[in-house]
C-alpha positions as CSV (number, residue, x, y, z in Angstrom):
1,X,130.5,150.2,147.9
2,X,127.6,148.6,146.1
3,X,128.4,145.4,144.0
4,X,129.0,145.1,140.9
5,X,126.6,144.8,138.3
6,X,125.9,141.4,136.4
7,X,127.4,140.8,133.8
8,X,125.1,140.2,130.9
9,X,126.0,136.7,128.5
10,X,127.8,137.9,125.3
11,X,125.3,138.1,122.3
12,X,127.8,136.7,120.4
13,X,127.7,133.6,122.3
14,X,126.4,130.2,120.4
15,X,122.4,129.8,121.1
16,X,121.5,126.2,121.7
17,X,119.6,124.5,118.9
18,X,116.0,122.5,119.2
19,X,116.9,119.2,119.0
20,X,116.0,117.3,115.9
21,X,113.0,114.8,116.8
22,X,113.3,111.1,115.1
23,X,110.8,108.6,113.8
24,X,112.1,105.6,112.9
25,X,109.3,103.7,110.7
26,X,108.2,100.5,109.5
27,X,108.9,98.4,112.9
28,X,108.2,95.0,112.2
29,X,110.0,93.5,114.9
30,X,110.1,93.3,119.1
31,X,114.2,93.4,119.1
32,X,113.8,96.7,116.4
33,X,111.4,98.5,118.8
34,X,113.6,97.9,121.3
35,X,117.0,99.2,119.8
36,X,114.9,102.3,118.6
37,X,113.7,102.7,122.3
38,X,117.1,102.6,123.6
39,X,118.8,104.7,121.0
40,X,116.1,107.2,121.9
41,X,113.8,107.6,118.8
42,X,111.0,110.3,119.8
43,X,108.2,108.1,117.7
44,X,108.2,104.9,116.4
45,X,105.6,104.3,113.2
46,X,103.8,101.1,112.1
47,X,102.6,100.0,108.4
48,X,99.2,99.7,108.2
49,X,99.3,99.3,104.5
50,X,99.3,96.0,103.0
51,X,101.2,95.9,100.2
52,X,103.9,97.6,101.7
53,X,106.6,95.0,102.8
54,X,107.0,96.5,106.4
55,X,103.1,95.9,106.9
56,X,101.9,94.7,109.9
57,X,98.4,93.7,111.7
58,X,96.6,95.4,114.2
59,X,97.6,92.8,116.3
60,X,101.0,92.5,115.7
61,X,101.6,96.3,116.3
62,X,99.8,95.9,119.6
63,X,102.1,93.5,121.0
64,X,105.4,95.6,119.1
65,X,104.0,98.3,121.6
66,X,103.6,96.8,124.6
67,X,105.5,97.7,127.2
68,X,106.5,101.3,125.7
69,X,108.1,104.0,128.1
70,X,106.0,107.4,128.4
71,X,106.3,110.1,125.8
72,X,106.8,107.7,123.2
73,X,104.8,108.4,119.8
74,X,103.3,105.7,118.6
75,X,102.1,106.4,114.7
76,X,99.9,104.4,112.2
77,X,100.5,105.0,109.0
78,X,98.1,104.6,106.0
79,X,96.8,104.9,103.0
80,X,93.5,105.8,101.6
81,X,91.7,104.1,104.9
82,X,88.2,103.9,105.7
83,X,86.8,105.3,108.9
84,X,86.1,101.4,110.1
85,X,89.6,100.2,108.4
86,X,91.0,102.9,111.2
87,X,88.7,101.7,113.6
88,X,89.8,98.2,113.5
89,X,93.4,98.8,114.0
90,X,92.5,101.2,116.9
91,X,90.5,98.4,118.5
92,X,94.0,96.7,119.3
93,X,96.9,99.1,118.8
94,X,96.9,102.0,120.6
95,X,98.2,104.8,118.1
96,X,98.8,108.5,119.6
97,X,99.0,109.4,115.9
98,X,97.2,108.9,112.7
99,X,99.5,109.3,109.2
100,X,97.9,109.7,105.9
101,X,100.1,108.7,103.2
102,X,97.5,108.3,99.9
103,X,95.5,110.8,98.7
104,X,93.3,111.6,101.7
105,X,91.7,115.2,101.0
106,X,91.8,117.5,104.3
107,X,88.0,116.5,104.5
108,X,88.7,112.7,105.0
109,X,91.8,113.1,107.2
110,X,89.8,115.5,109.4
111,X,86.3,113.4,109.9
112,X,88.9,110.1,110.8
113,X,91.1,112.4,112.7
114,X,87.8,113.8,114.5
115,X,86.3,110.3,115.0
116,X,89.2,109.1,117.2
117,X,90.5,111.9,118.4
118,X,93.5,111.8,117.4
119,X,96.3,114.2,115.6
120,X,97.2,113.2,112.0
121,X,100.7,114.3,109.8
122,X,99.6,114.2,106.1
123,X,102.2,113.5,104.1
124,X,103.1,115.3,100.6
125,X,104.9,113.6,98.1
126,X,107.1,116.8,96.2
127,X,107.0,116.4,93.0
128,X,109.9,117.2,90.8
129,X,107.8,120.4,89.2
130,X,106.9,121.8,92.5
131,X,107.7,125.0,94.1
132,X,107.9,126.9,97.8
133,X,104.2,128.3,97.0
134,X,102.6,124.9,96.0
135,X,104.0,123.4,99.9
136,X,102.9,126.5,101.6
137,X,99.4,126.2,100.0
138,X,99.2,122.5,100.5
139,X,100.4,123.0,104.6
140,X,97.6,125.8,104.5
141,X,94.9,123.8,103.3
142,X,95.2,121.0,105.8
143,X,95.6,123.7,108.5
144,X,93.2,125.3,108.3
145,X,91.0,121.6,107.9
146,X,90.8,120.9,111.4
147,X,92.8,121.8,114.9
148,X,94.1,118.0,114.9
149,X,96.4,118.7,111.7
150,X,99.9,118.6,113.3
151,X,102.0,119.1,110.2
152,X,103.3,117.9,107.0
153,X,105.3,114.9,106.2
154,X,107.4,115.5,103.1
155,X,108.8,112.6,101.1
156,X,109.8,112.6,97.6
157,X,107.7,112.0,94.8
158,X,106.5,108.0,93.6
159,X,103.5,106.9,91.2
160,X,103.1,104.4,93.8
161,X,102.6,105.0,98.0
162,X,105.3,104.4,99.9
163,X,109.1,105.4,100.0
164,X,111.3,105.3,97.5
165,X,114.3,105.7,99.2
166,X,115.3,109.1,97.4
167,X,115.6,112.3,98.6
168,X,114.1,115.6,96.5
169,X,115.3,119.3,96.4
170,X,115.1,120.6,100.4
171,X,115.9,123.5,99.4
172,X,112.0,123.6,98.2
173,X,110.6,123.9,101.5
174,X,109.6,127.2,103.1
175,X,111.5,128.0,106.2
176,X,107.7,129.1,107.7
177,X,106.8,125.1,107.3
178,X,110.1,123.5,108.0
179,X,110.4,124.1,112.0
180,X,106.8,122.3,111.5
181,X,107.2,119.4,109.5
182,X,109.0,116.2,109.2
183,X,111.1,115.4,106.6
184,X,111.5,112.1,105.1
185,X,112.8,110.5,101.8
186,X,115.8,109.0,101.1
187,X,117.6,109.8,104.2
188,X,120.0,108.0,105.9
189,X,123.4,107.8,108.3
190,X,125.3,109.7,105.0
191,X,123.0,112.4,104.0
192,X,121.2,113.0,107.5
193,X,123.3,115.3,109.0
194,X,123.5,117.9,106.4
195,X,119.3,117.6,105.7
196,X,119.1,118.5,109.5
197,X,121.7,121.8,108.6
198,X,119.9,122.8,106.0
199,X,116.5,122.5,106.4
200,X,116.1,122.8,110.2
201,X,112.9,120.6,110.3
202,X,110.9,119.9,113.3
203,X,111.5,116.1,113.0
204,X,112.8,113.6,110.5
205,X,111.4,110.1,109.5
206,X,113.7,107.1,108.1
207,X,112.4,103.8,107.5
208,X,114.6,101.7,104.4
209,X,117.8,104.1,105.7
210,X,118.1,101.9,108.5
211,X,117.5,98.2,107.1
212,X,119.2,95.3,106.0
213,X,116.5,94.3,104.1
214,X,113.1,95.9,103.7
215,X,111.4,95.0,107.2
216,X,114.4,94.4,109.3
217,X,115.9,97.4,110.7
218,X,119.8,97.2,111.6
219,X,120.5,98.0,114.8
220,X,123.5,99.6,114.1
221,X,122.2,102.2,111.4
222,X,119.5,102.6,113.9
223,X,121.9,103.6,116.6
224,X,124.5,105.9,113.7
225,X,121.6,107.5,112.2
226,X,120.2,108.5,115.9
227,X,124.1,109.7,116.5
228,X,124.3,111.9,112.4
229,X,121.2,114.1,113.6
230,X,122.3,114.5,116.8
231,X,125.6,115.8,114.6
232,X,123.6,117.9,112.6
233,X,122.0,120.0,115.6
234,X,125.1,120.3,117.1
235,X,126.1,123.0,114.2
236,X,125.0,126.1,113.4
237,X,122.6,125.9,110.2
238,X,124.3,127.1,106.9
């Protein structure tokens, strides 16, 4: 009698989700870089912005990353940098990724990007009159800049660079960007868990979601915030 034939798995049956990547930013501190290590944050991302309160020196973000396990992203952020402003932080710290957070045209990020060889996010602050066309067109254009373009940051809109600990409308980003881009902007161990439902981003960036004051990171939101996206992939999106 010949056996039986397999049994094929139910199509009804619950497909596993991608798992949500996290970048906890703004690490200012050797016991932060640490809990975010342990907690098992995908990238970690350094200030190289001086006004900002979480800024820190090339040198001080070397010795935050020394030490790091493998396939840990290390990411600079900046803002309106020179090619030899970039170069001097490289000299010490040794970034796998460049973040453009000013108004860097796809031209500039791509000639630093190509200097160093390095991939860049750029990030896009969504203003309040935007729509699903003006993010598509704005991914598009740095895409088609240069190969190194790995995606868009999206933050909410501010006059000024930096976070404003806000979140805007998700429901403005275009599903063909979102399994591509980070999302970032007033999120936090609350609000997380539902942005990861509903938008089904590639990744998600928190930096003042996770302080005690700007600069110090909590270890305990660190660790909760970690555990609300790992809540939001475990459902099915809405």
């Amino acid at each position: 009698m010949p056996a039986p034939m397999p049994t094929s798995p139910s199509t009804s049956a619950a497909v596993p989700l991608a798992r949500t990547r996290i970048k906890l930013c703004g690490l200012t501190r050797a016991e932060d870089v640490a809990v975010a290590v342990a907690c098992g944050a995908d990238a970690l991302g350094f200030v190289f912005y001086p006004p900002s309160p979480r800024h820190v020196s090339a040198e001080q973000a070397a010795s935050l990353m020394a030490g790091l396990p493998p396939y840990v992203t290390t990411v600079g952020l900046f803002v309106n940098p020179s090619l030899e402003q970039v170069a001097e932080v490289l000299r010490s710290a040794p970034l796998s990724m460049l973040q453009f957070h000013g108004d860097e045209t796809p031209q500039q990020c791509r000639d630093i990007a190509q200097a160093f060889g390095r991939p860049f996010m750029r990030a896009l602050r969504v203003r309040p009159d935007m729509n699903r066309e003006d993010l598509l067109k704005f991914d598009l254009l740095y895409r088609a800049s240069s190969p190194l373009f790995a995606g868009l940051l999206l933050d909410t809109w501010s006059d000024a660079y930096g976070g404003t600990g806000k979140v805007f409308d998700w429901s403005l980003i275009p599903a063909e960007i979102a399994h591509q881009a980070v999302l970032s902007g007033g999120l936090n161990v609350q609000n997380v868990t539902d942005a990861v439902r509903q938008v089904r981003p590639h990744a998600v960036d928190v930096s003042s979601g996770i302080e005690s004051v700007k600069g110090v990171k909590d270890a305990a939101l660190m660790r909760a915030f970690v555990s609300a996206v790992r809540a939001g992939d475990s459902h099915t999106p809405y």
